[in-house]
N, C-alpha and C positions, 0 to 999 in steps of 0.2 A: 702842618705838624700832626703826626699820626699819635694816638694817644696808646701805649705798649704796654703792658706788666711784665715785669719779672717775677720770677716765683716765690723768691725772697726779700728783696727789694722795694716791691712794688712799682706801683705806675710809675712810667716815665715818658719824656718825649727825645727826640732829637735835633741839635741846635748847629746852627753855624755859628763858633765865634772865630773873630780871627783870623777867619782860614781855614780854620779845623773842627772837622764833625765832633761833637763832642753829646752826652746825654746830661740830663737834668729831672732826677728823681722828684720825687713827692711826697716822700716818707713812707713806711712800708704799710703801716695804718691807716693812708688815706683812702677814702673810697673812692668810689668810679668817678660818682657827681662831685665830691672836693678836686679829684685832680682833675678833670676836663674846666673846671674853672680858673682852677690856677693857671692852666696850659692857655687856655682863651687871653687870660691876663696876662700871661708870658709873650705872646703872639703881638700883643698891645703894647707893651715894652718895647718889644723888636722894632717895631714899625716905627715907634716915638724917636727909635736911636738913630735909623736909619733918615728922617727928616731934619737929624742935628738939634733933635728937642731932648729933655735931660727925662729920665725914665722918672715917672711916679713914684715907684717904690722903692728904689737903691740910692736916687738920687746921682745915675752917672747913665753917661750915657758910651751903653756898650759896642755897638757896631761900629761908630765912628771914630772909635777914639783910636788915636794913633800916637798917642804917648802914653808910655804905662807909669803908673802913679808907683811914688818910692814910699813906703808905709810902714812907719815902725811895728814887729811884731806887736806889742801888747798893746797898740790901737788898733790894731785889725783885733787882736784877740778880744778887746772890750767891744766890738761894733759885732762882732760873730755872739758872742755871750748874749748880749741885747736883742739879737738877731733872735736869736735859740731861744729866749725866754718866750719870746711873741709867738714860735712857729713850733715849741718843742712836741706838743700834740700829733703834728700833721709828720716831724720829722722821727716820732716814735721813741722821743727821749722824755721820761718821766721828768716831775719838778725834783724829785730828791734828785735824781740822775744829774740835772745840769747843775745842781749845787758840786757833786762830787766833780763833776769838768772843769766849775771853774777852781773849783781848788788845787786842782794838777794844774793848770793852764796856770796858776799863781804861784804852784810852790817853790819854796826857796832854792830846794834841788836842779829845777829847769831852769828858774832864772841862771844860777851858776853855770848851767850849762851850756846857754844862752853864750852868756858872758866869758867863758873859758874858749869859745871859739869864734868869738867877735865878731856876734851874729846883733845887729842892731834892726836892721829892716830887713821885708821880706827878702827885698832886692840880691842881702848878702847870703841869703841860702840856698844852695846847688843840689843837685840829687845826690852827690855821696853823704852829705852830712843826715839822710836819711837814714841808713846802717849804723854811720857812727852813734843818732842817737838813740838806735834799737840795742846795740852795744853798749853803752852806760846805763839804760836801764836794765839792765841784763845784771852789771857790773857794781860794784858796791858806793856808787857816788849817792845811791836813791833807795827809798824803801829805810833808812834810817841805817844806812850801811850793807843793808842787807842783799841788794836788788829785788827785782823782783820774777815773778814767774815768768814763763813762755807766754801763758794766754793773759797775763798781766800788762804785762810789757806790750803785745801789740795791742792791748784794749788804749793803754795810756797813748802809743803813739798811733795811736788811729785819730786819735782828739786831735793830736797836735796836727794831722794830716788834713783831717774836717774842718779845721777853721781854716788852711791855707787855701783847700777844692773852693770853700764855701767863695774866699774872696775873688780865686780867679773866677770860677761860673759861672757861681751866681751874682756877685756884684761888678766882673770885670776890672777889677783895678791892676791884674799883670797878668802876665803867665807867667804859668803855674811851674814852681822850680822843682816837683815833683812829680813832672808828668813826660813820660815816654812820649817821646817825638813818633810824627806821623802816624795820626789817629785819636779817635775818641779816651782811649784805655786810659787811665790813670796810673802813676806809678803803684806796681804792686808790691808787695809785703815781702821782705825775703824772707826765707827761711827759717827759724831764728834757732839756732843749734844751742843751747844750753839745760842747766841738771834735767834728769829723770826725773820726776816723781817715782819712786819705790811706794808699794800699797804695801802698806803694813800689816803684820800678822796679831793675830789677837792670841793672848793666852787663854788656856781654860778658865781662867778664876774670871777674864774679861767676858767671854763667853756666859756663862754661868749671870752673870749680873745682866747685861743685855737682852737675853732670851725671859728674863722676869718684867720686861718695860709691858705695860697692859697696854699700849698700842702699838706696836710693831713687835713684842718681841716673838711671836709667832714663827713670821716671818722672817727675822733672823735667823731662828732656829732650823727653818726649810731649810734655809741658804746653806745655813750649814752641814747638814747631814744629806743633801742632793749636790753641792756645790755647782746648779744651776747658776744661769746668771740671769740678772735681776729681771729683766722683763719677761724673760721665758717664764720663770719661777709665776710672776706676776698673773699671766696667760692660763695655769692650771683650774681644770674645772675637776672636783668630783667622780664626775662619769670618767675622766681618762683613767681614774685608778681603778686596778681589778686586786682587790682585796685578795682574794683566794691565795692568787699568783704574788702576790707583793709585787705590783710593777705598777709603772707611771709612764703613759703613750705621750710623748711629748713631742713637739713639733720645734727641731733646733735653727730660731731665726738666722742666725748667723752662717752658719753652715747648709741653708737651706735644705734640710731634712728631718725625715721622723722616726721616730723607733722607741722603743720601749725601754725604760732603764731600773732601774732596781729601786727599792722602795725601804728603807730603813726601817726597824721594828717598832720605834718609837713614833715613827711618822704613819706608818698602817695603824696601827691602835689609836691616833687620833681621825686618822679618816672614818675609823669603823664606828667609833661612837659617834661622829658628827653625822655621819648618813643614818645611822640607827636613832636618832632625832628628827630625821626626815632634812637636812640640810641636803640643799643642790647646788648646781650653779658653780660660781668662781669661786677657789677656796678663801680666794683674800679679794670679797669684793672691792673694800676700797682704791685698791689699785687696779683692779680688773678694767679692759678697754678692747675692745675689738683692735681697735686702729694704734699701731701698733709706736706711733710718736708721742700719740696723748699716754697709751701706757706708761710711757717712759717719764714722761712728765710726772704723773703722778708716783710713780717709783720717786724721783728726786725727794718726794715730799718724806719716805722712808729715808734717805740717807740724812737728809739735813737732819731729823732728828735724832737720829744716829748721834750726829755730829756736834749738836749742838745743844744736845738736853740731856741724852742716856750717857756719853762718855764725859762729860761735865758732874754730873752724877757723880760716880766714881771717881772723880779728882785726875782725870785724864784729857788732855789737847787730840784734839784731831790730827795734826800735824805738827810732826817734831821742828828741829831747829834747820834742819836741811830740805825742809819742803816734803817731806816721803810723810805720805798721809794714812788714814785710819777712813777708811768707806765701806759701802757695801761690797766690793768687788774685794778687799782684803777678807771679806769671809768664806767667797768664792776661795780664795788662795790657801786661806787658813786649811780648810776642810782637803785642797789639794794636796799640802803639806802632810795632812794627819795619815793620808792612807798614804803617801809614800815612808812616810815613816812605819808604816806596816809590813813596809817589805813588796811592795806592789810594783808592775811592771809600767813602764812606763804604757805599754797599750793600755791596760786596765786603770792606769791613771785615763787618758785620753778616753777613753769608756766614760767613764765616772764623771768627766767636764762635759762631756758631747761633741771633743773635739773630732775633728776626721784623722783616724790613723795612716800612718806610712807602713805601718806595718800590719798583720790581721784584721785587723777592724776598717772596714768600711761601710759607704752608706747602704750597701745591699745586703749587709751581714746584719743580724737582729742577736747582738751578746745572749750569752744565757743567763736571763734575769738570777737564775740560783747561783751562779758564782759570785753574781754583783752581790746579792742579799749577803752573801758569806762574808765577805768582806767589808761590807758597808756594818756588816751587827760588832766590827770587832771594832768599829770607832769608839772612843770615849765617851759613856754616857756624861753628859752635863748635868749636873746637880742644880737645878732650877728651884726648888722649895716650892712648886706649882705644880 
């Protein structure tokens, strides 16, 4: 057994059970030396099942068995939980974390759900009832009527998916009634087609209180009158701005290009005194990063508090009752909305974001920084008391 990584995953190896190749991860945090031992201990397993001896540590014995055990869901779910408590380290699930799994894996909602399609052991669960029950978390049986999210919804049915892999896998007690015939694969995730999230737009007076926060609201402020997006914003040094000209040399991730873009009056007048102080370097060190996924991580650490200290402040939820939220990227939109409300074209919007035009603007065309300035100085000054 050859000892693999995946890039997200982590190490794994490849198994015969049953018939069928299948893999057997390690947690995506385990290191080289933990998973060549678990994999060696695995190896020892195999061999014990293959002699008709009962495996050490599952206590069944996998290769030989030729009847699949019939096992009520929430005794597999209690033997998986127990399981998880012992290995949650090596499987990359924190202790708070498997408190929150077994709390879904117990709530009142799923049992019902359980029990509305007379589902008692694993035995009665087929691959369609995999949709149907991405579909009532979706729908208002869960979530306190409410459902729940897109990324909600497959995190909760991933759990419920993880304890069923875990018992065919790793402990052998069936196959697996979520798994795609001929081959390793595992059943995958459909689709799951429900609401938008809408980013919500901020008004001035919310703007105005936000841009006063003494640890981000600088940074808000950028957002706003560059309507960069966040990690670009993030990325600016100093040196790309040329004061004289009012422009900012920025390099657009997304679009893989660079070019120059206009620089607001209010934002040139804080570069000029900040280098006339002798300031270099990242404008916004603390989220400054070469590499451009840690950037992004440390951006997150701006929007949470966004989210969860500056619009609580103000007597303001992040997300209304229909799931359409309040982030950084709604300042992005905000700031879109302001110069179209100026009468602007749609290129000169797409100018102004860094999008790539269909029409005049392309990546070979360099705008002229004075018409952006003209239009970017008619935006509404925020009244900040700072």
């Amino acid at each position: 057994m050859k000892l693999l990584k995946h890039k997200v995953k982590g190490y794994y190896i490849y198994i015969t059970h049953q018939g069928k190749v299948k893999k057997i991860y390690f947690g995506k945090h385990t290191t080289k030396e933990e998973a060549t031992l678990l994999a060696s201990e695995y190896r020892v397993q195999q061999q014990r099942a293959k002699l008709g001896l009962v495996c050490s540590d599952c206590g069944k014995n996998i290769e030989s068995k030729n009847k699949e055990e019939d096992i009520a869901i929430y005794e597999l779910f209690n033997k998986f939980l127990d399981w998880l408590k012992q290995h949650h380290k090596n499987e990359g699930v924190k202790e708070e974390q498997h408190d929150t799994i077994k709390s879904f894996l117990y709530s009142e909602p799923l049992k019902n759900w359980f029990d509305l399609n007379n589902l008692k052991n694993v035995k009665d669960i087929n691959q369609g009832h995999a949709q149907e029950l991405i579909t009532s978390l979706l729908g208002n049986g869960f979530n306190d009527g409410k459902g729940y999210s897109n990324k909600s919804a497959k995190e909760r049915f991933s759990w419920v998916k993880r304890a069923i892999d875990w018992g065919s896998f790793v402990q052998g007690l069936y196959e697996n009634p979520w798994e795609k015939s001929g081959g390793y694969k595992t059943y995958s995730l459909p689709k799951i087609k429900g609401h938008q999230k809408i980013y919500l737009k901020f008004s001035n007076e919310m703007l105005s209180h936000i841009f006063k926060d003494p640890r981000f609201g600088e940074f808000y402020q950028w957002l706003y009158y560059t309507g960069f997006r966040v990690t670009d914003l993030a990325s600016v040094k100093y040196s790309d701005i040329d004061y004289a000209r009012r422009t900012l040399f920025l390099s657009v991730s997304k679009s893989n290009y660079s070019r120059n873009f206009g620089l607001h009056q209010i934002l040139a007048n804080k570069v000029k005194l900040a280098q006339d102080m002798g300031k270099d370097g990242a404008i916004f060190p603390q989220l400054y990063h070469e590499d451009q996924t840690k950037r992004k991580n440390r951006v997150g650490t701006a929007r949470n508090h966004l989210q969860f200290r500056v619009l609580p402040r103000i007597g303001i939820k992040h997300k209304d009752v229909n799931g359409n939220v309040y982030t950084l990227h709604g300042i992005r939109g905000t700031s879109a909305q302001a110069i179209q409300g100026l009468g602007a074209s749609q290129d000169q919007i797409a100018i102004h974001l860094g999008h790539k035009s269909d029409g005049t603007v392309s990546k070979y065309v360099d705008p002229d920084p004075q018409v952006a300035n003209q239009l970017l100085d008619k935006l509404p000054t925020i009244e900040t008391g700072v």
